[in-house]
N, C-alpha and C positions, 0 to 999 in steps of 0.2 A: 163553633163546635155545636154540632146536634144535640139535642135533651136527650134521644137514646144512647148516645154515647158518653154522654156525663153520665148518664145512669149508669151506663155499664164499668166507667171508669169507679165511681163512688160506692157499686157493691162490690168493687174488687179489692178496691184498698179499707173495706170495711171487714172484709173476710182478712185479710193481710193480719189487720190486729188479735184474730182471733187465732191462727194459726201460729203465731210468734207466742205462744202463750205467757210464760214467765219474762220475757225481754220485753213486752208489752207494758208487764206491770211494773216491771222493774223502769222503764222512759218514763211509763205515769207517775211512778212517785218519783222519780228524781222533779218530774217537771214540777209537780207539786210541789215538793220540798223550797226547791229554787223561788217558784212564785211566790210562796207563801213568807220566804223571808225581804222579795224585792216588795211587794205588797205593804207590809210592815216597816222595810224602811222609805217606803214614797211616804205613805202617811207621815212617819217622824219626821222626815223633810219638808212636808209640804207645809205641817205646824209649825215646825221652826222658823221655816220664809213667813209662815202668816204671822209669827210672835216678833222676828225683826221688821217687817215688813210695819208691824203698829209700833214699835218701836221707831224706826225712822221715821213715821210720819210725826212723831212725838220731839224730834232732834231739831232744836231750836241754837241760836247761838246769843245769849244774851250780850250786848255792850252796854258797859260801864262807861257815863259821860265824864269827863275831867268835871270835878266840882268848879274849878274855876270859869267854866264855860259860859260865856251870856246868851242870852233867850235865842240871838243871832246864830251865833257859834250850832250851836245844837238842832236850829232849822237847817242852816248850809250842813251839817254833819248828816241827818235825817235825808235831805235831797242825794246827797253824795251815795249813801248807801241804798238809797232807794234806783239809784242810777244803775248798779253794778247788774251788768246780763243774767248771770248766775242766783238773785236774790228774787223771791218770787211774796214776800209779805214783809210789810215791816211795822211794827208795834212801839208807839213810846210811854212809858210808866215813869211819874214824875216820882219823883221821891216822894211826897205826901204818902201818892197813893200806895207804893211799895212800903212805908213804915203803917202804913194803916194795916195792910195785908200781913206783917209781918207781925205785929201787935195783937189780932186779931186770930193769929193762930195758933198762939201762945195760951191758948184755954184759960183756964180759973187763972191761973199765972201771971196773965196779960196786965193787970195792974203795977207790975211791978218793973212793966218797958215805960209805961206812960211816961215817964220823964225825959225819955229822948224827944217829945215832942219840942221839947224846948230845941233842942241843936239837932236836928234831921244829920244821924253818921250815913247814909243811906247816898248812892249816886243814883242820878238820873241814869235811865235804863231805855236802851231802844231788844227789842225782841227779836230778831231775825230768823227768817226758816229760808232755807234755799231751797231751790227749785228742783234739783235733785240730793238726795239724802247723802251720796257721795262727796258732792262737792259742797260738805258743809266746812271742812277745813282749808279748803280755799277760800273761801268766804272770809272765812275769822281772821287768816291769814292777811286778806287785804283790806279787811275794816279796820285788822291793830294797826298798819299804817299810818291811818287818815290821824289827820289833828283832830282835838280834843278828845282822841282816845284813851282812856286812863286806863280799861284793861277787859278782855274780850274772854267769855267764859263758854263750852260747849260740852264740856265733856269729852273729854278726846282720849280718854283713856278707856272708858265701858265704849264709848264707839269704837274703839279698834279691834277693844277682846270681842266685842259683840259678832263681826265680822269673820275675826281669826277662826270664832267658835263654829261657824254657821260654814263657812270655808272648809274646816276639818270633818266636819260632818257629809259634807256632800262626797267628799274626795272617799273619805274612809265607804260610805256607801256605795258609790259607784265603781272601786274596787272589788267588793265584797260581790255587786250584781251582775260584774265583766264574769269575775271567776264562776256564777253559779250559771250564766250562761253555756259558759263554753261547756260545764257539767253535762248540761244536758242537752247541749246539741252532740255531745260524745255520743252522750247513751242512746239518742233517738237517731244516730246515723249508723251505729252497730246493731241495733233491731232491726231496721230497715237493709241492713246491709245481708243479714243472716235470712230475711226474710228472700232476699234478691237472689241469693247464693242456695237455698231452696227450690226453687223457682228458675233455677239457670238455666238446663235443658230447656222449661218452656220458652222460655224469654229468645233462647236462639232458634226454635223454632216460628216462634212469631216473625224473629227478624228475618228469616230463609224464607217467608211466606211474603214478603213485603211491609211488615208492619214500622213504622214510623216510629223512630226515636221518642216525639213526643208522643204517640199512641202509648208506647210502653210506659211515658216518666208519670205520666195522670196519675194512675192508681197509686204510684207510691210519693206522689207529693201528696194526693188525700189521705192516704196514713198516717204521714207527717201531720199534715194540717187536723186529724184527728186527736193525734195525740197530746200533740200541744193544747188544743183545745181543752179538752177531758181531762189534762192535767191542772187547767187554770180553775176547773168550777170548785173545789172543796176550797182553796184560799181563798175564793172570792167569796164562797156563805159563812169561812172560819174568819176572815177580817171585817164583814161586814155584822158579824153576829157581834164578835171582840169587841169593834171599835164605838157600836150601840150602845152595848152593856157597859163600858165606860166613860164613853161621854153622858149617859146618863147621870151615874154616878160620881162622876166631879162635878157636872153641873147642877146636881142637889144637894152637895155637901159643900165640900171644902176650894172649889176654883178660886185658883190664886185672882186676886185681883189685877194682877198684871199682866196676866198672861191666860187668855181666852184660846179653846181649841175651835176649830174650822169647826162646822156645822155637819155632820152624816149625812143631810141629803147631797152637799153639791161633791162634799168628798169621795163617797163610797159610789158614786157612779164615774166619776172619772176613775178611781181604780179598779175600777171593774173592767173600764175598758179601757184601759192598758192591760191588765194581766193578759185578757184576751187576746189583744192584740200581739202582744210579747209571745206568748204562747202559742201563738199560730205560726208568726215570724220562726222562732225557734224551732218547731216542727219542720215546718216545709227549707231552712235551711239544712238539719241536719238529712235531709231526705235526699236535697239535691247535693250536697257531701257524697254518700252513697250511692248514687243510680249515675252518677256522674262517671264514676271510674269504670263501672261494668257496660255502658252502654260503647265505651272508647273501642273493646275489641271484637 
């Protein structure tokens, strides 16, 4: 396509917006609206994956050695588990060291464990992390197996809620952002639609002149593509203003120590460009919704 004729396509569907006056505004803020809440739930998504995300890499499976195990016993056990495809580190903590650790954490208190030094209740411990954070209950599952396993620990109850939760969350989201799409590919294909239905004498004289189906669809795919656009900027300086002003403020007061938010530089630039991206998408689909059925007759 020639620069003249992009040009002449891009001041036409910039005039488009302004002669649709009220359905113009009405597309901008639904887009708005829609962006501004998929905006706010990619952030909450994207913290959650980062908060399980350091929770998994934190999902360890400790084993417990039968006490009765000799020094043997415990290296063939260690080989055995260090063998498994799936098992990606393995850790062994002899009992000394885990009642010293356990003693030890016990604060001003601690003098009042010291007498288990006489009889160590404590088993030897191998530390296991798998290789993927999924397949830590397969793991455990095939270390309880092996001999001299007295009893294999992971947490398998906060891992599963952990999951269930972070699962619920995306579904319930991605729900939430199908419906505010389709919102506003409604409204910005009835703008465009009223704008076409304005405009219909010209558009069949164009066509009686020779003019090209795609010569006519330019102009109102760039209105589309405007709209969406102009739709995306206010959530993207209302989320990226919001989500400053509060990670500021958890990070100088009170952030959980468990649970750290993403950083505002790498975050608010990837949603910036998605909203854009969405928002363009969204336009230039509901545009081709519209120009589609009027150009058939």
């Amino acid at each position: 396509m020639k620069a003249r004729t992009f040009t002449r396509h891009a001041r036409e569907g910039s005039r488009n917006l302004v002669r649709s006056g009220w359905m113009t505004f009405a597309s901008v803020s639904a887009v708005t609206v829609m962006l501004l809440v998929v905006g706010a739930f990619l952030m909450l998504i994207l913290n959650i994956n980062h908060f399980a995300d350091e929770l998994e890499a934190d999902v360890e499976i400790r084993v417990f050695v039968d006490r009765e195990a000799e020094a043997s016993d415990q290296d063939d056990l260690g080989d055995d588990i260090s063998s498994l495809t799936a098992v990606e580190a393995v850790d062994y903590i002899p009992r000394e060291e885990g009642l010293d650790t356990f003693i030890d954490g016990m604060g001003d208190e601690a003098e009042y464990f010291e007498n288990l030094r006489e009889e160590n209740p404590l088993n030897d411990v191998f530390v296991v992390q798998a290789s993927e954070p999924q397949q830590t209950e397969q793991v455990a599952e095939e270390i309880d197996r092996m001999d001299m396993v007295d009893n294999t620990e992971y947490g398998q109850q906060v891992f599963e809620q952990l999951f269930a939760a972070t699962d619920f969350v995306r579904v319930v989201g991605l729900i939430l952002i199908l419906g505010l799409l389709f919102t506003a590919v409604f409204l910005i294909a009835n703008t465009i639609k009223l704008t076409i239905i304005a405009r219909k004498k010209e558009i069949q004289i164009m066509k009686l002149v020779g003019a090209t189906n795609a010569f006519i669809r330019w102009p109102f795919f760039i209105e589309g593509l405007l709209l969406g656009v102009l739709g995306s900027l206010l959530p993207i300086v209302l989320l990226t203003y919001g989500y400053q002003r509060f990670y500021d403020a958890v990070s100088g007061a009170a952030q959980l120590e468990f649970f750290t938010f993403l950083p505002p530089e790498s975050l608010l630039w990837q949603t910036a460009l998605l909203l854009v991206s969405v928002g363009a998408v969204v336009g230039v689909w509901g545009s081709l919704m519209s120009v589609r059925k009027f150009l058939k007759t």
